[in-house]
C-alpha positions as CSV (number, residue, x, y, z in Angstrom):
1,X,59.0,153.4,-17.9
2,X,56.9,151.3,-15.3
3,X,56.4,152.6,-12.0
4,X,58.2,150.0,-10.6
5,X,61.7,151.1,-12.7
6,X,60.7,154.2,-11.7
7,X,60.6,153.5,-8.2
8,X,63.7,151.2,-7.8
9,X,65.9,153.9,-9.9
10,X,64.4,156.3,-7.0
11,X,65.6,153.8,-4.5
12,X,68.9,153.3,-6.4
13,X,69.7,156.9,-6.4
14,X,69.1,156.9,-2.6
15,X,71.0,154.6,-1.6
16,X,73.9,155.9,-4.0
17,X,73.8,159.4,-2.3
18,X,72.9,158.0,1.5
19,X,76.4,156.1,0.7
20,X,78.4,158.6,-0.6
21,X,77.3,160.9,1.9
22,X,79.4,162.3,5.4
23,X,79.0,159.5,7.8
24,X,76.3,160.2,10.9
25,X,78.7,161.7,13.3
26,X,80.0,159.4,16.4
27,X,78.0,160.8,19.9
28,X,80.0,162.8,22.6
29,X,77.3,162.8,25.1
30,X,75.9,160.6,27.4
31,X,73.1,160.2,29.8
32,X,74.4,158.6,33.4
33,X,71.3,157.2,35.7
34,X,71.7,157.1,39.9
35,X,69.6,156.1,42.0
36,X,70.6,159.0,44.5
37,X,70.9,162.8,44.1
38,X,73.9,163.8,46.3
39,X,73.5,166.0,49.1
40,X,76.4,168.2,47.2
41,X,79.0,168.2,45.4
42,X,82.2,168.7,47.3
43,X,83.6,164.8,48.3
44,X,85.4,166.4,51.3
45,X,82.9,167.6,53.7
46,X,80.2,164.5,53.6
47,X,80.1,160.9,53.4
48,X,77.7,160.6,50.5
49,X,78.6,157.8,48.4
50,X,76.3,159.7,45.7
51,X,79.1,162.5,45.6
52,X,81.5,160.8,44.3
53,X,79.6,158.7,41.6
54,X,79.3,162.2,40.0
55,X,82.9,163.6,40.7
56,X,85.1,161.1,41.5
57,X,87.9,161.4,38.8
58,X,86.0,163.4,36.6
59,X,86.0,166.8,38.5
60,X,88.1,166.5,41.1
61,X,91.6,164.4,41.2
62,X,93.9,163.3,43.9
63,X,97.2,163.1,44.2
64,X,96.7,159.4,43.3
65,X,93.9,157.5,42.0
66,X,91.9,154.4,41.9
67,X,92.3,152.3,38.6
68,X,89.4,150.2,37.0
69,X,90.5,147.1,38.9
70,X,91.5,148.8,42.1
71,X,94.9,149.2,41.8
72,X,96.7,152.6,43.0
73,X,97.8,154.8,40.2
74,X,99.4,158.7,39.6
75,X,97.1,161.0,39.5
76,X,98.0,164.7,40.5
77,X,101.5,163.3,41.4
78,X,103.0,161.9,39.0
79,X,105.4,159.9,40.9
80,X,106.8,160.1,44.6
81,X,109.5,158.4,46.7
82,X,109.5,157.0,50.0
83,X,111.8,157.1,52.6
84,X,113.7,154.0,53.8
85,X,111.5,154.3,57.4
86,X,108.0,154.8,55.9
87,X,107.9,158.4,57.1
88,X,108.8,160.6,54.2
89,X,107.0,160.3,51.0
90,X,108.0,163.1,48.5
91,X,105.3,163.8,45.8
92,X,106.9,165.3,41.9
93,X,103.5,166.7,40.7
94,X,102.4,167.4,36.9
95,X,103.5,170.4,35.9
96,X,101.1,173.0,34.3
97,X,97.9,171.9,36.2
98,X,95.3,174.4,36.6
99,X,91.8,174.4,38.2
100,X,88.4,174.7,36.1
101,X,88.5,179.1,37.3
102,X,91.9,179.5,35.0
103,X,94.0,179.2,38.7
104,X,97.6,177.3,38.8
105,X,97.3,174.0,40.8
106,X,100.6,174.2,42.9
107,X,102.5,172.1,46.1
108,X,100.7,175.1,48.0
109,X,97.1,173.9,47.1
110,X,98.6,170.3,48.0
111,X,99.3,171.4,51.4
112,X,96.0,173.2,52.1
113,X,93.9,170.2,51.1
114,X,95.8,167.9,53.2
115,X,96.5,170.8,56.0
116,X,92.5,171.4,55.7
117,X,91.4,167.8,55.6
118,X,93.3,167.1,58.9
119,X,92.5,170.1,60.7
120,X,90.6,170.1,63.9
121,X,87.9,171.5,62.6
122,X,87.7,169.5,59.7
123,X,84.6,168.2,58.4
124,X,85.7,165.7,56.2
125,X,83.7,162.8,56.8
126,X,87.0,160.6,56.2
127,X,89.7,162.0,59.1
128,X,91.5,159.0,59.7
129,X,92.9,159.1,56.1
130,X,94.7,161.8,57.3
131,X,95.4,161.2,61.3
132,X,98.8,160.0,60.8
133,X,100.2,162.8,58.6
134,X,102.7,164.9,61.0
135,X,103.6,167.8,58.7
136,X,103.5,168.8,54.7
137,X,104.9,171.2,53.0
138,X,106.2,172.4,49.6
139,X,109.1,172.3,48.6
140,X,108.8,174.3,45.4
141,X,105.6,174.7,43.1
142,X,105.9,170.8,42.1
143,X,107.2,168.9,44.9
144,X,105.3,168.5,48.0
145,X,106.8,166.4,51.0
146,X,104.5,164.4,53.7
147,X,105.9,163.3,56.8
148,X,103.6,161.1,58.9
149,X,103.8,160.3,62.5
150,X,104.4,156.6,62.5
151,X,104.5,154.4,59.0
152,X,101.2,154.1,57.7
153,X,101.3,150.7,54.5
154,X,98.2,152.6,52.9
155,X,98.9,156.2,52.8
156,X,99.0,155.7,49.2
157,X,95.5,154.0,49.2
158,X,94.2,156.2,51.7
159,X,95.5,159.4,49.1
160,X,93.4,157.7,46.1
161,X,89.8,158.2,47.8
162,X,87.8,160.6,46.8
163,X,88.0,162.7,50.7
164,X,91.6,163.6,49.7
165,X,91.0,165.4,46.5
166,X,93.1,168.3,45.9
167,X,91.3,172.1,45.9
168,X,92.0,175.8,45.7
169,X,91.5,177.9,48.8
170,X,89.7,180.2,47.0
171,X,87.1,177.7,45.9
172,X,87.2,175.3,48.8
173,X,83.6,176.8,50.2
174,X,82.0,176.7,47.2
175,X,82.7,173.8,45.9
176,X,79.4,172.1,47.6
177,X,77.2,173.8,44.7
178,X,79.8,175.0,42.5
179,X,82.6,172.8,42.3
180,X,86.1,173.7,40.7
181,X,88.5,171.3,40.5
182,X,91.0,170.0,38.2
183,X,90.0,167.1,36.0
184,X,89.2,166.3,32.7
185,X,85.4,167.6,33.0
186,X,84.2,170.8,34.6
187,X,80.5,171.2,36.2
188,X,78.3,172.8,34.2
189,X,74.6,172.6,35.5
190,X,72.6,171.0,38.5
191,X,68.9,171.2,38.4
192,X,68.0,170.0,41.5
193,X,65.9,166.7,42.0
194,X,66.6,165.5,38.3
195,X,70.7,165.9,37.4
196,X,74.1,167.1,37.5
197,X,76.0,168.3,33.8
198,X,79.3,168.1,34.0
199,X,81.1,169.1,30.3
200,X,84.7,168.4,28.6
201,X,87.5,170.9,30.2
202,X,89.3,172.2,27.2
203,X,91.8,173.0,29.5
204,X,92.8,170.2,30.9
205,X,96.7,169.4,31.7
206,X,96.1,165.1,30.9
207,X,94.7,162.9,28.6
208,X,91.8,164.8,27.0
209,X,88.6,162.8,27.3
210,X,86.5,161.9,24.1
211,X,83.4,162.8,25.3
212,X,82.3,166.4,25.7
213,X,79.1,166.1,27.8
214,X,77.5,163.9,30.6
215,X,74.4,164.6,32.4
216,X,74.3,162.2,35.0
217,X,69.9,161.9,35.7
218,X,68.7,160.7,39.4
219,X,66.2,158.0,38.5
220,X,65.4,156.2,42.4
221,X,62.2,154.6,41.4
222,X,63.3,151.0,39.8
223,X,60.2,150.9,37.7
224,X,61.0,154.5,36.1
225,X,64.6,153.6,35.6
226,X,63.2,150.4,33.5
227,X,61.4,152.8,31.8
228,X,64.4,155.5,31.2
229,X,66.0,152.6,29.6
230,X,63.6,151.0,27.2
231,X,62.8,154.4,25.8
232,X,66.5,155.1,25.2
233,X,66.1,157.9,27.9
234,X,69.5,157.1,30.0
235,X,72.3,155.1,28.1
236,X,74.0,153.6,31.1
237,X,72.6,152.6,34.8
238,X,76.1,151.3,36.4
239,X,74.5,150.1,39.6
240,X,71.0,149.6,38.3
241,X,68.2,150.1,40.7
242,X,65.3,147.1,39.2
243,X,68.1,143.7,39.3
244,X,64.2,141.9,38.4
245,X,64.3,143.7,34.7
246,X,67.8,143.2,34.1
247,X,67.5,139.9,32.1
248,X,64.7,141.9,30.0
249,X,67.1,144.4,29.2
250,X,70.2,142.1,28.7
251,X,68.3,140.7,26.4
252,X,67.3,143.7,24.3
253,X,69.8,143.6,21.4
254,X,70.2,147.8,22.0
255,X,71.7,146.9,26.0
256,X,74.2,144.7,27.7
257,X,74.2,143.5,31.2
258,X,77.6,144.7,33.1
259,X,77.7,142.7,36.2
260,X,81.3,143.0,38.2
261,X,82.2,143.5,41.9
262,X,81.6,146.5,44.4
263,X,83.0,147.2,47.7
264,X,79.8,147.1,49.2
265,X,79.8,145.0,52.1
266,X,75.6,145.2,52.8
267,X,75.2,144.8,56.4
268,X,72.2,144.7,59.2
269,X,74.3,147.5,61.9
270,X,73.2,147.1,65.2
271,X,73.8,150.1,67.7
272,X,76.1,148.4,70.3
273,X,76.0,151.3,72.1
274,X,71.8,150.6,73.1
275,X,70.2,147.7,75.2
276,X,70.0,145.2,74.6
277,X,72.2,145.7,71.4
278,X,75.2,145.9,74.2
279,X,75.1,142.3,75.2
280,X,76.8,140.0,72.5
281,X,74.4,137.5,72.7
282,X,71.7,139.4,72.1
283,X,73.3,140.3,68.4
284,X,74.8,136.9,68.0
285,X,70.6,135.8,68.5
286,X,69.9,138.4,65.7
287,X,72.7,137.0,63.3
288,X,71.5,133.7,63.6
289,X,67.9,134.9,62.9
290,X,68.5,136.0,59.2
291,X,69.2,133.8,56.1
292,X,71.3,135.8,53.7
293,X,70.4,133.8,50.9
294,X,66.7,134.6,51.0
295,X,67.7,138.2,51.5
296,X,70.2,137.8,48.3
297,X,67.1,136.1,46.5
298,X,64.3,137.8,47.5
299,X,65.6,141.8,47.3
300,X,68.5,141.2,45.0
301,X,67.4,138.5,42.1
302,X,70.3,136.6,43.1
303,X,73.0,139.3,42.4
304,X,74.9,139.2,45.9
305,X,78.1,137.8,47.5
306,X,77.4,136.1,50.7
307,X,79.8,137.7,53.6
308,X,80.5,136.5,57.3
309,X,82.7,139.5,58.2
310,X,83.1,143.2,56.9
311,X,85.9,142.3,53.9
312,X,85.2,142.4,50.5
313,X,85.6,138.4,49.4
314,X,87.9,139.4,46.0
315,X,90.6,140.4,48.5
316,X,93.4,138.7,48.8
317,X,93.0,139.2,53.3
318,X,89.3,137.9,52.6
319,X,89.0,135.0,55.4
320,X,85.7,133.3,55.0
321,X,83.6,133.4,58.4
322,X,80.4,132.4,57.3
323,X,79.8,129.0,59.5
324,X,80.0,132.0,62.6
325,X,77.0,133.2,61.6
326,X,74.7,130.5,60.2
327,X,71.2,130.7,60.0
328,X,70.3,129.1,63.0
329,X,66.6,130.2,64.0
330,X,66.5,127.4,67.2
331,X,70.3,129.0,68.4
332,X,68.6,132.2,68.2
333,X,65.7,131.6,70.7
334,X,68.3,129.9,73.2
335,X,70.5,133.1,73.5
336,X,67.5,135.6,73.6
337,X,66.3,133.3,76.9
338,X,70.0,133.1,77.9
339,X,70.0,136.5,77.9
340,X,67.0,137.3,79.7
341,X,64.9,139.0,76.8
342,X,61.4,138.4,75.5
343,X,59.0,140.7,73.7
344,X,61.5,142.7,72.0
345,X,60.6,145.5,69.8
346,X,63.6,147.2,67.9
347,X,63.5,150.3,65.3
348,X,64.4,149.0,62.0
349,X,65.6,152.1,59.8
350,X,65.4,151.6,56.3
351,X,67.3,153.9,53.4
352,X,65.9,154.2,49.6
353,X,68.3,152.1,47.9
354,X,66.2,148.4,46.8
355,X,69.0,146.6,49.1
356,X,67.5,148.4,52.1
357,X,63.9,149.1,51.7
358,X,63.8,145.0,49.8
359,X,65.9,143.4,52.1
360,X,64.3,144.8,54.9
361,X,61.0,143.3,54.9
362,X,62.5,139.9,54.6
363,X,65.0,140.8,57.5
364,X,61.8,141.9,59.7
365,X,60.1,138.4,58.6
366,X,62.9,136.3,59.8
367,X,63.6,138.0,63.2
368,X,59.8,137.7,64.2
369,X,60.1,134.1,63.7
370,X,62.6,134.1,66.6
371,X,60.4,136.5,68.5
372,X,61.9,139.3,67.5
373,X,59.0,142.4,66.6
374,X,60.7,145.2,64.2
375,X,59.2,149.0,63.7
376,X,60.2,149.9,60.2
377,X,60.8,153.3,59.3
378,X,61.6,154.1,55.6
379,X,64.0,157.7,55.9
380,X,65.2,159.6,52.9
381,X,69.0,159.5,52.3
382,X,69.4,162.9,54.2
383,X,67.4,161.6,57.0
384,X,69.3,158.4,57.1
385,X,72.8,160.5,57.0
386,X,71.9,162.9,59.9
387,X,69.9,160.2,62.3
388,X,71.4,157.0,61.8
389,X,74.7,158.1,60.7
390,X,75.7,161.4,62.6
391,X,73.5,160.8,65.4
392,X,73.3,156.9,66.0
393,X,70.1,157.4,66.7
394,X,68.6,154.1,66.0
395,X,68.5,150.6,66.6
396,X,68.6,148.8,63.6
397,X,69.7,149.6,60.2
398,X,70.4,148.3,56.8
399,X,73.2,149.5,54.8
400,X,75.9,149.0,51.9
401,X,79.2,150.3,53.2
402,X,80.9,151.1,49.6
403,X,84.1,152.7,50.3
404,X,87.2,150.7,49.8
405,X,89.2,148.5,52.3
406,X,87.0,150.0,55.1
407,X,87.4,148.4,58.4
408,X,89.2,150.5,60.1
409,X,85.7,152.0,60.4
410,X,85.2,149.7,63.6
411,X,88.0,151.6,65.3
412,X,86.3,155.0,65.7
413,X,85.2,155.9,68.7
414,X,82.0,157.7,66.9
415,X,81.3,155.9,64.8
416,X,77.8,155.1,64.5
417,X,77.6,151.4,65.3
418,X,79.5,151.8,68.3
419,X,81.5,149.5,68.5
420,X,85.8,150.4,68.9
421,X,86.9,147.3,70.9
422,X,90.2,147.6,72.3
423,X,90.9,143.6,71.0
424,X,90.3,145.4,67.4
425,X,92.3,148.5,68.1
426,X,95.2,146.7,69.2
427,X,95.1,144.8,66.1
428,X,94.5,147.6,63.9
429,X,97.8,149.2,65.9
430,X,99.9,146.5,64.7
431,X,99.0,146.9,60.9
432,X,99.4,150.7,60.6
433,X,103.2,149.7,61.6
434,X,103.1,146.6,59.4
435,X,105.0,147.1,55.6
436,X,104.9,143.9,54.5
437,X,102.2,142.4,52.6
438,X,102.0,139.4,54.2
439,X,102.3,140.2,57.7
440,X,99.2,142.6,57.0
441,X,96.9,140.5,55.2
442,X,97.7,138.3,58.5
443,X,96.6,141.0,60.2
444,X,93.7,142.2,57.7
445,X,92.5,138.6,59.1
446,X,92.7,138.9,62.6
447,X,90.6,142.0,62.7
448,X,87.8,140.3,59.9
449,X,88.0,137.5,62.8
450,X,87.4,140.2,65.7
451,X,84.5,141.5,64.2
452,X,82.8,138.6,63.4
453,X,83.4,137.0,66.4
454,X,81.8,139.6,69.1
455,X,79.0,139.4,66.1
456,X,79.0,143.4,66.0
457,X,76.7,144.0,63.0
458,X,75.1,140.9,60.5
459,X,77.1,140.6,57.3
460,X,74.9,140.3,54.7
461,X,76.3,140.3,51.3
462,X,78.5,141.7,49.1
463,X,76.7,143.8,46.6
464,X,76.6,143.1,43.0
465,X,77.9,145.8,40.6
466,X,74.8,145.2,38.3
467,X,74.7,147.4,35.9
468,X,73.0,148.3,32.0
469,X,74.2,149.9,29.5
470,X,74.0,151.2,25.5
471,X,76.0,148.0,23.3
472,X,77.8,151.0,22.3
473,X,79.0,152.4,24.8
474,X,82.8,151.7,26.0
475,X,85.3,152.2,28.4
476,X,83.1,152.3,31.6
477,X,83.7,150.2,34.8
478,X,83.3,146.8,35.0
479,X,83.7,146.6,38.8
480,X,83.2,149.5,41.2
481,X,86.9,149.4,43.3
482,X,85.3,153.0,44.7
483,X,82.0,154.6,44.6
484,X,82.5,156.5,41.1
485,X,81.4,156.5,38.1
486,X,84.6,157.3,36.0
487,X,83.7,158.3,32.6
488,X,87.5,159.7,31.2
489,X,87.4,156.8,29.4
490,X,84.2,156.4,27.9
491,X,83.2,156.4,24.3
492,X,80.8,155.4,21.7
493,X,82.2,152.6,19.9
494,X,80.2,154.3,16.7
């Protein structure tokens, strides 16, 4: 026999065996990238997006939930009714829930959250989810009934976000570094600066999930996320950190582009509480100052949704302000002199995330062509949450706000902008009593119209939902309706 027989019987016999062999078994892992570590890990005491792009619906539940697309599903409850007034609503939970510890989630846990969340001493960063909510209590271990103070049209929204998870008593001050809640994983491990484990709860009272391990890895550094990628290091990036590689990747036969919508609205805040931030046309001068495009060019690669008010443009209330705020350099230089200020010098604080630190320097460009001189200070995400956020110590600041349907945020009092108009709070009055669909997005308008009219921040863009990930990897967002990354439905297709 030649050594070539010999070699393609060798080959033959491999192949035979290699075919009739057990099949390479399908992967239950995954590896998540973020570009931020969160503070913690309990969604109820901070306003860390970060959070709940770990635990959002895979650790902790609500009673309801956000879908893929942003509609309002069952969660914890598995159905409820409402009252003819739009006081009542009665929640019929699942049956046989129980926390990661082994502990029965009952109506009593129900009413602690909610009782806890609204408390005076609450420091959930979310309150007003909860400010119209008069009274709960249970009515037996499945059935937990919430009376509010006046109607409130998105009580069952406002029960979807991740501030209104449901947790035990006995857990509820631990849940920052060891969180126990009830979904379909359960934390496993946090090594601090690098990731977050989270595993498949055998346990779990739903739908079991089909993986049985995520490690979600904190990659902020856009060159070392490219890097995590092309070595096969992370599987998915859903908001990935470097949009001038993405094309490289997309193109990569292993990866796929995912690019959907957020509910980021990207804005330039301005402290309206400061001079000469206080006078409107001082911030009207500083609107007209920036183009968003090259902002949406230059620190994005293109991926961004122009905005002209703080409303995310695939809503149905979306009303399109942008000829408010045009780039107008020449309109910006009369209103400064109108209002009686040259030589102005204004902090400019700047986050990590590339839409901050990026968009920044161009921001800083285009208001010094007005006369307009910026200090830029880059802060760390803990930095930015204490000063900026929990202080309003600042002048300037750049920002995605990601949280669903959030304007109401321009009601608070102390809130860090500053702003609280009583044009927009009588507005916002009028749609907390408002049922009907209609007559609210009317009203969703007037206040997107409010807003943008006393200029009180500039509205940037919508951000991108750009994203990477493994061709086969399934079931993972498109669009980002909440901050979360929501794996209990993701697979490997093989």
């Amino acid at each position: 026999m030649s050594f070539g027989a010999k070699a393609s019987l060798a080959i033959s016999t491999a192949l035979i065996l290699a075919l009739s062999g057990p099949a390479l078994a399908q992967r239950t892992d995954v590896v998540v990238g973020l570009v931020l570590e969160p503070p913690h890990l309990d969604p109820t005491s901070n306003a860390a997006a970060a959070i709940d792009e770990v635990v959002y619906a895979n650790v902790f539940e609500g009673l309801t939930r956000f879908g893929p697309n942003g509609d309002i599903l069952p969660a914890l409850a598995e159905s409820w009714d409402v009252a003819e007034d739009g006081l009542t609503y009665r929640f019929m939970l699942h049956d046989g829930v129980t926390f990661h510890d082994g502990s029965a989630m009952t109506a009593d846990d129900v009413v602690f959250s909610l009782d806890r969340a609204r408390a005076d001493d609450s420091v959930n960063a979310q309150k007003f989810l909860f400010a119209d909510i008069a009274e709960v209590t249970a009515e037996d271990d499945t059935t937990v009934v919430v009376t509010l103070d006046q109607p409130n049209g998105n009580f069952l929204f406002n029960m979807a976000w991740g501030d209104a998870v449901i947790v035990a008593p006995e857990s509820a001050e631990t849940n920052t570094t060891d969180p126990v809640g009830t979904g379909p994983f359960r934390f496993a491990d946090w090594r601090q600066g690098d990731s977050v484990t989270i595993e498949r709860n055998p346990d779990y009272w739903g739908e079991p999930v089909q993986l049985e391990r995520a490690t979600f890895r904190f990659i902020a550094d856009p060159t070392a996320a490219f890097a995590a990628m092309m070595a096969e290091d992370v599987d998915t990036f859903p908001v990935y950190p470097a949009p001038e590689t993405l094309s490289i990747l997309d193109a990569d036969p292993r990866f796929e582009a995912i690019v959907g919508t957020t509910e980021g609205e990207t804005i330039l805040a301005m402290n309206n509480r400061r001079e000469p931030l206080d006078d409107v046309r001082v911030r009207e001068a500083i609107v007209h100052a920036i183009d968003r495009q090259e902002i949406i060019d230059g620190a994005m690669f293109g991926y961004g949704t122009p905005i002209g008010t703080h409303f995310a443009p695939h809503h149905p209330a979306y009303v399109d302000l942008l000829d408010l705020s045009a780039h107008d350099p020449q309109r910006s230089r009369e209103l400064l002199a109108e209002a009686g200020v040259e030589g102005l010098t204004l902090s400019l604080a700047l986050p990590p995330p590339v839409y901050a630190r990026r968009g920044g320097e161009i921001i800083a460009a285009q208001l010094r062509a007005v006369g307009i001189e910026t200090e830029i200070v880059n802060v760390e995400w803990a930095q930015w949450l204490e000063q900026v956020f929990g202080n309003g110590d600042f002048d300037l600041t750049v920002i995605s706000h990601t949280e669903p349907l959030d304007i109401e945020i321009y009601g608070r009092d102390d809130y860090y902008f500053g702003y609280a108009a009583p044009s927009f709070l009588a507005i916002w009055d009028e749609l907390n009593e408002t049922l009907d669909p209609d007559a609210r997005n009317a009203l969703l308008g007037d206040l997107q119209r409010d807003i943008a009219e006393n200029y009180v921040n500039v509205y940037l863009f919508q951000l991108a939902k750009a994203g990477v990930q493994n061709v086969d990897l399934e079931g993972m967002w498109v669009n980002a309706p909440t901050q979360a990354t929501d794996l209990t439905g993701a697979y490997w297709a093989r």
